[in-house]
C-alpha positions in Angstrom: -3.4 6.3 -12.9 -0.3 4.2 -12.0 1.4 4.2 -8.5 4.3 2.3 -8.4 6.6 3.1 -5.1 8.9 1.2 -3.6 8.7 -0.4 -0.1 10.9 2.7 1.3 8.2 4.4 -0.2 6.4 6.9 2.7 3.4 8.6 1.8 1.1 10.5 3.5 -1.9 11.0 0.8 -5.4 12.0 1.1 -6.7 10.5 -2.5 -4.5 7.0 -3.6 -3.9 4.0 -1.9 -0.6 3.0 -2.0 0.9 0.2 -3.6 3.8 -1.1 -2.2 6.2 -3.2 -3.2 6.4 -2.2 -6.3 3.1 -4.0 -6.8 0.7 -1.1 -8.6 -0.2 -3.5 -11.8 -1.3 0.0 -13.4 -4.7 1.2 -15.4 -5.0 -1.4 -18.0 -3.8 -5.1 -18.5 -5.1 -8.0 -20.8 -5.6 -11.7 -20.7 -2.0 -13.1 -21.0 -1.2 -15.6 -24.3 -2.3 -19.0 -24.5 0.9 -21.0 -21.9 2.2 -23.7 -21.7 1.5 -24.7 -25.7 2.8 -28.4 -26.2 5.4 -29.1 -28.4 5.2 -30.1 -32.2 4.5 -33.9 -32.8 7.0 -35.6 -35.8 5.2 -36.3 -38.9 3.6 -39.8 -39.1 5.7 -42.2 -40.9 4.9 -44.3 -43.9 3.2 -47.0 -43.6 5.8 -50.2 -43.2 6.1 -53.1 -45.5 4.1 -55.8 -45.8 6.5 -58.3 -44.6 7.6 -56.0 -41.9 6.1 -57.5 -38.3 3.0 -55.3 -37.0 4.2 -52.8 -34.4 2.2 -52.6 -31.3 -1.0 -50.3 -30.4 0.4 -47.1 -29.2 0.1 -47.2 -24.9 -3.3 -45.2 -23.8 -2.6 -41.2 -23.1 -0.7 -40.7 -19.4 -3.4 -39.6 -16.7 -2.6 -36.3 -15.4 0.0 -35.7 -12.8 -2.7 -33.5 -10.6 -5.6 -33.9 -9.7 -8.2 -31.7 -12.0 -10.6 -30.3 -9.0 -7.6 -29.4 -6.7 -5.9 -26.0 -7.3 -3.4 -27.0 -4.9 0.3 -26.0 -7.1 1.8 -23.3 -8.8 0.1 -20.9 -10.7 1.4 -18.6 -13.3 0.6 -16.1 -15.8 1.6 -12.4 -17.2 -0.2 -9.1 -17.0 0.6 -6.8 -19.5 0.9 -3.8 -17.4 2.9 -1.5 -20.0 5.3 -3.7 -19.5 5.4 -7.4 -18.8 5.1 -8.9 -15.4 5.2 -12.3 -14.7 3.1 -13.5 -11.6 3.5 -16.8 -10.2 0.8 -18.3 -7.4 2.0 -20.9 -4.7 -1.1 -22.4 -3.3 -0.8 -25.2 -0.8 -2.9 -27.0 1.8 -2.4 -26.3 5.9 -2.7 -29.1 8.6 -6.6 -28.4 8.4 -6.8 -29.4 5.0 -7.5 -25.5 4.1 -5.8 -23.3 1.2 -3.2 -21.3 1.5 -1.1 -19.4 -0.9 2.1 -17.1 -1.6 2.8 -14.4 -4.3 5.2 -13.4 -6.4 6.0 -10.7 -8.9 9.0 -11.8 -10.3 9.8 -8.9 -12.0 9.3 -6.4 -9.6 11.6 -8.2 -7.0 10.2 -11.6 -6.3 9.3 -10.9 -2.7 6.8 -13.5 -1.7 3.6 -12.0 -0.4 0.9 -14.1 1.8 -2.2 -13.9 0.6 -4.8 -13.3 3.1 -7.7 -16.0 2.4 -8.1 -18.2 -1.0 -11.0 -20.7 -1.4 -13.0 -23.4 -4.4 -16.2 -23.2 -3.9 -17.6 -25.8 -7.2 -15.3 -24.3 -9.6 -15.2 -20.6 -8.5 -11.6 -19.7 -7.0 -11.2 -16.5 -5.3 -8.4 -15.1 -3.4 -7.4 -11.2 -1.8 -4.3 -10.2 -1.0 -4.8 -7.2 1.4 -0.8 -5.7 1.4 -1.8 -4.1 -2.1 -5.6 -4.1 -1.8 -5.9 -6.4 -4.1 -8.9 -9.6 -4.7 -9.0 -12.2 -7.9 -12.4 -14.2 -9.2 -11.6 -16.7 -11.3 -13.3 -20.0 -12.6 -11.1 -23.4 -13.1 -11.4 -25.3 -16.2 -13.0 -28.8 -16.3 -9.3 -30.1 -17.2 -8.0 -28.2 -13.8 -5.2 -26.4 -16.3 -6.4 -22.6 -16.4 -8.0 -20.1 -14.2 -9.9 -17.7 -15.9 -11.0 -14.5 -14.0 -10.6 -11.2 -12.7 -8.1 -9.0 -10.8 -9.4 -6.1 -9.2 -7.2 -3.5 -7.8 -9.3 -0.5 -7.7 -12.7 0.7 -9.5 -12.6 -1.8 -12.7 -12.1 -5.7 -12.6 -9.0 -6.3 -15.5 -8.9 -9.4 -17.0 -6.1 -12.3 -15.5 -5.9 -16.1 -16.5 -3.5 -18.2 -14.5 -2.0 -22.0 -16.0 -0.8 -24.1 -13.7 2.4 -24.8 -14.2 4.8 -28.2 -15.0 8.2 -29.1 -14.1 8.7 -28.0 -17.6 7.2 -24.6 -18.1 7.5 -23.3 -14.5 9.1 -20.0 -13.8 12.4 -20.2 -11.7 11.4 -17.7 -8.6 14.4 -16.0 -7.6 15.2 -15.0 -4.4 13.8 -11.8 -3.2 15.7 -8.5 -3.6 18.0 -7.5 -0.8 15.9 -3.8 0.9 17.2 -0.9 -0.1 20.7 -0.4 2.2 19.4 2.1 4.8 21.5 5.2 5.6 23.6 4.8 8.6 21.6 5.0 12.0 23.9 7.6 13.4 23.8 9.5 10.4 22.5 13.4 10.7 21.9 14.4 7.2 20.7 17.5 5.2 19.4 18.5 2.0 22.2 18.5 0.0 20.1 19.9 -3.0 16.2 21.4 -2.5 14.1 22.8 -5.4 11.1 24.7 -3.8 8.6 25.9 -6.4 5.2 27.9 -5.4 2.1 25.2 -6.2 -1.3 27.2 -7.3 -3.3 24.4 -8.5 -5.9 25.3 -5.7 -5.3 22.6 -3.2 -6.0 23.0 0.0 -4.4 19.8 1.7 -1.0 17.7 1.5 -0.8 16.0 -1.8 1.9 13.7 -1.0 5.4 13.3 0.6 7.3 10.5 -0.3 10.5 8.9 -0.5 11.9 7.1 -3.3 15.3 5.9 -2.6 17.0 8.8 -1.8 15.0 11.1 -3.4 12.7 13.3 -1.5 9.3 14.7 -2.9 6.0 16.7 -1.3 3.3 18.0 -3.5 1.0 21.2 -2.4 2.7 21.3 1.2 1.8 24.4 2.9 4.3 25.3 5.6 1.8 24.1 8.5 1.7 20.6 7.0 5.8 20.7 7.1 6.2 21.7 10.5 3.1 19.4 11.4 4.8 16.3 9.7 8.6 17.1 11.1 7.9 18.0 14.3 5.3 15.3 15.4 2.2 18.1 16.2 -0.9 18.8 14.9 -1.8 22.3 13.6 -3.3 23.2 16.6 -0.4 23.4 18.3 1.0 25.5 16.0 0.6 28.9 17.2 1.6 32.4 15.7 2.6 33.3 12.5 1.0 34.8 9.3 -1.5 33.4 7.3 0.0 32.5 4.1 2.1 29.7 6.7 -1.5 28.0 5.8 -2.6 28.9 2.4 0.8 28.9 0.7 1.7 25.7 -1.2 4.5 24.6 -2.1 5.7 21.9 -4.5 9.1 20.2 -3.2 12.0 18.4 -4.3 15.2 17.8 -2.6 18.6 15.3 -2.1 20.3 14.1 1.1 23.7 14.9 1.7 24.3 10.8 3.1 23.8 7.7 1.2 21.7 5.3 1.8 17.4 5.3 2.5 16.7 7.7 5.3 14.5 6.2 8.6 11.4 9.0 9.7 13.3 10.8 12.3 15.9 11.3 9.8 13.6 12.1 6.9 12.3 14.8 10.2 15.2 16.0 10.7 16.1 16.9 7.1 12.8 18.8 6.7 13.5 20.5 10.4 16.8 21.8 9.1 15.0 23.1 5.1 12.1 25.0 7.1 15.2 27.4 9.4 17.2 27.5 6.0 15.0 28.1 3.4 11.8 29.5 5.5 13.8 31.4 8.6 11.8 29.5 10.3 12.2 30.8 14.5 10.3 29.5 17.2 10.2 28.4 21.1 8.2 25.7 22.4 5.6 25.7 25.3 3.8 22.9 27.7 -0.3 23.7 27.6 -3.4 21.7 28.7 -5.6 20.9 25.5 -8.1 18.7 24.2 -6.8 15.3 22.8 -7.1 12.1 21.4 -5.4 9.2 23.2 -4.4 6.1 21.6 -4.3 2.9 24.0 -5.1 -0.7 23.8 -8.4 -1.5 24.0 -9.9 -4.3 26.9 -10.3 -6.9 23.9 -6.3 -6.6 23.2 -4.5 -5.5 20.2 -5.9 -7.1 16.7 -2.6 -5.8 14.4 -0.8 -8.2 12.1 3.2 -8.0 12.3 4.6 -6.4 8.3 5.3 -8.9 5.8 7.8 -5.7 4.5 11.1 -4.3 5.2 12.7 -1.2 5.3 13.2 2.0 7.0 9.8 3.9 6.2 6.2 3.6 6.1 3.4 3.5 4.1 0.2 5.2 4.1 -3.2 6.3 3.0 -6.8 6.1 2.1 -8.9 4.6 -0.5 -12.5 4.5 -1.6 -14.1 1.7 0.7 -17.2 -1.1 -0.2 -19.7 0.9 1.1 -21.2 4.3 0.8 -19.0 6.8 2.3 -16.6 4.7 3.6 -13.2 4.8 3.6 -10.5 2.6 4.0 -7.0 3.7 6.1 -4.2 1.5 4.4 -0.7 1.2 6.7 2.5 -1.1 5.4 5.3 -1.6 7.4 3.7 1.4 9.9 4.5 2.3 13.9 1.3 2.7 16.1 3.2 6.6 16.6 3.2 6.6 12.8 -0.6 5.7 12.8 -1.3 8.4 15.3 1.1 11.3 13.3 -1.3 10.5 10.1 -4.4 11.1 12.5 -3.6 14.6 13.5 -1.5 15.6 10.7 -4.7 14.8 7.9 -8.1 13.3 9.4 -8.6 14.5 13.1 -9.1 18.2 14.8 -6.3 17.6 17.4 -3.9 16.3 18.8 -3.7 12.2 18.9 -0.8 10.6 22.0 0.3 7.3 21.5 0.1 5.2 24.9 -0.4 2.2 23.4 3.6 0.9 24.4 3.3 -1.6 21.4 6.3 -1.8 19.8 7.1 -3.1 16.2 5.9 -2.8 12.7 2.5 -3.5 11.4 0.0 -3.7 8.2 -3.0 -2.4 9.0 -6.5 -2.4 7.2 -9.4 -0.5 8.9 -12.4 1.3 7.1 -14.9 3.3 8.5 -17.5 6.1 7.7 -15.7 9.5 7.8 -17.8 12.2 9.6 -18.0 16.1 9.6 -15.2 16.9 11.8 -12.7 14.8 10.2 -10.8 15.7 7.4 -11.5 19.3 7.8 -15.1 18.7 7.2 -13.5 17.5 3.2 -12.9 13.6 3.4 -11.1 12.5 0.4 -14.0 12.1 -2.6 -13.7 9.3 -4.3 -13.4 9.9 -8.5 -16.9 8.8 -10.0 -15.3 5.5 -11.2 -14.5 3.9 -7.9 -16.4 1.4 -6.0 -18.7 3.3 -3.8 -19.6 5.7 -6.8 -22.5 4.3 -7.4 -24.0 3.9 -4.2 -27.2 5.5 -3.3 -26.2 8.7 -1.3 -29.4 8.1 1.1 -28.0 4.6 2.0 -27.0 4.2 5.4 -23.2 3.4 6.1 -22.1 0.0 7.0 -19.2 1.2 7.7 -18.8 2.0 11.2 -17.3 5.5 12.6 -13.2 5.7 12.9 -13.7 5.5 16.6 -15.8 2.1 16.6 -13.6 0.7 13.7 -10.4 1.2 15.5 -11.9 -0.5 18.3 -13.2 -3.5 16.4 -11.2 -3.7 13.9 -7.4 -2.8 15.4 -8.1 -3.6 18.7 -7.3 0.1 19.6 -9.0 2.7 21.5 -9.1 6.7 20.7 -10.4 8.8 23.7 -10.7 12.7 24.1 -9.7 13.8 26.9 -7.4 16.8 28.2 -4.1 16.4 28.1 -0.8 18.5 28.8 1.1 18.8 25.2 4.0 20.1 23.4 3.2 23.6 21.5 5.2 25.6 18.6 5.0 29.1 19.3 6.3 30.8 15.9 8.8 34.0 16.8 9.2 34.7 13.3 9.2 33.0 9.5 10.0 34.6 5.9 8.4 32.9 2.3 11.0 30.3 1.0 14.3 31.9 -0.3 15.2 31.7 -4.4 16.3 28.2 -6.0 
């Protein structure tokens, strides 16, 4: 399966990890052609005349411009992806001598990507680019021209051979992509247009809701998970109402009335305004004491690593992680309050307050070893192919639990305690009006 969203993109998903900027290579891509081929040579000449002066031995071959057991330059090469996507590969050397390197896919807007960590080791070159979960293992050619390896990006390694370019045959990168123009900060839209069609495929969780441009989507949404996500709460403190607010989903597709990519508490306060229009959605709000998670920072300080990404919105998810059992919780371009909404909205039994005071944006890798109360008691399973698939189900995890990994990992602490919190009290709600 493909995911391609772009950086605006905001999904809250139990199954995928998302790939953001419009880096999702897709399910199948081959070893690019032979680059870089050198140009024909004239035929030979005939031989001169005999009373024509010898002409001098031809000067020995040029020695390479580069050194052949230093990958420091710029890498290239295509992945045929369904369509073709050039990749270039800056790799340079820091004050300490070590690697490091920037990406670029210049056809999906050029924006240049750090990669986290790159290393030789002999003739082994391997690299991982975190932002799109994402690790390469390749092997350089004695002549230092190729890399020829592997790009994994999920369950199967895919083929990927990189030349190193000349001043010649080297790719012009262009300069990034402007972000998608935001919609104006004092803008209070509303759906302009909203398709609402029942979803009986037998989920029982959130699918997805995600913004793409200006286009608004959710998949398998029961009303709980809307007012969950749109008014900041977890289902706990959702109180009242009849049953089928829970165990009807719905499949959603609607427009803003205003131009321009919509921040979260806009994108809230469209879906606010659909669940009183379309759902006669009533209710009053109450203060009570309740059992909660709190989010601050823990004694060793905050661990989180500022967004390489721009834009209005966030990203995240989960994905299959290394080890048995194990997940890993994926975040681009992602508030500590949006971290804490995705922790009581899908993996968590209550209620999670921000007190961390951190401010700013973040990308943020953290994988741990679900247990039975999160998720509902159903963490996502991953399909047969991925990593962990094959590991022994007896194995003990060497993941750690979300609590210890958040810790460790994030530099962030979750504690239960009782705290006083906002609560929905539902006065009265009808099923979704006709299209």
């Amino acid at each position: 399966m493909k995911v391609r969203l772009p950086v605006s993109g905001l999904k809250f998903a139990r199954n995928l990890l998302l790939s953001l900027a419009s880096l999702a290579f897709g399910a199948c891509f081959c070893s690019p052609a032979a680059f870089g081929a050198q140009a024909a040579q004239p035929a030979p000449q005939a031989a001169p005349a005999p009373q024509s002066p010898p002409q001098a031995a031809p000067p020995p071959a040029a020695a390479p411009a580069f050194n052949p057991k230093d990958i420091a330059d710029t890498w290239q090469g295509t992945l045929h992806a369904g369509q073709d996507l050039r990749t270039a590969i800056k790799i340079t050397r820091n004050d300490k001598g070590q690697y490091q390197a920037v990406f670029y896919s210049l056809d999906q807007g050029a924006q240049p990507l750090n990669i986290d960590s790159i290393t030789l080791d002999g003739s082994t070159v391997k690299f991982t680019l975190n932002l799109v979960g994402g690790k390469f293992e390749g092997s350089l050619s004695s002549d230092g021209k190729t890399i020829n390896g592997n790009w994994s990006q999920g369950p199967n390694p895919l083929p990927l051979v990189l030349t190193r370019a000349t001043p010649e045959t080297a790719w012009e990168i262009p300069a990034p992509a402007p972000p998608p123009k935001p919609m104006a900060a004092d803008a209070d839209p509303s759906f302009e247009v909203a398709t609402i069609k029942p979803n009986d495929s037998g989920a029982t969780s959130m699918q997805g809701l995600v913004i793409r441009g200006r286009n608004f989507m959710t998949r398998a949404s029961s009303l709980q998970d809307l007012i969950s996500f749109s008014y900041n709460v977890q289902s706990k403190q959702i109180v009242g109402g009849p049953g089928w607010i829970n165990s009807d989903r719905y499949d959603i597709d609607a427009l803003p009335d205003a131009e321009g990519v919509p921040n979260s508490q806009q994108v809230q306060v469209m879906i606010r305004k659909l669940l009183a229009d379309r759902f006669q959605l009533k209710f009053h709000h109450e203060q009570r004491e309740m059992s909660a998670f709190v989010l601050t920072v823990a004694k060793s300080g905050e661990k989180l690593k500022p967004t390489q990404l721009h834009g209005n919105l966030p990203g995240l998810g989960f994905r299959p992680g290394d080890s048995a059992g194990s997940l890993k919780f994926i975040a681009r371009n992602a508030t500590t309050t949006d971290v804490t909404g995705i922790l009581q909205v899908l993996v968590l039994d209550r209620p999670v307050v921000d007190r961390t005071g951190i401010q700013g944006r973040y990308d943020i890798d953290c994988t741990f070893t679900p247990d039975d109360s999160e998720f509902g008691g159903h963490p996502p399973a991953p399909p047969k192919s991925d990593t962990n698939a094959n590991a022994s189900p007896d194995a003990a995890p060497s993941a750690p639990s979300l609590y210890d990994a958040f810790e460790q990992q994030l530099g962030l602490k979750l504690s239960a305690e009782k705290t006083s919190v906002d609560v929905i009290v539902i006065d009265s709600v009808e099923k979704p009006s006709p299209n």
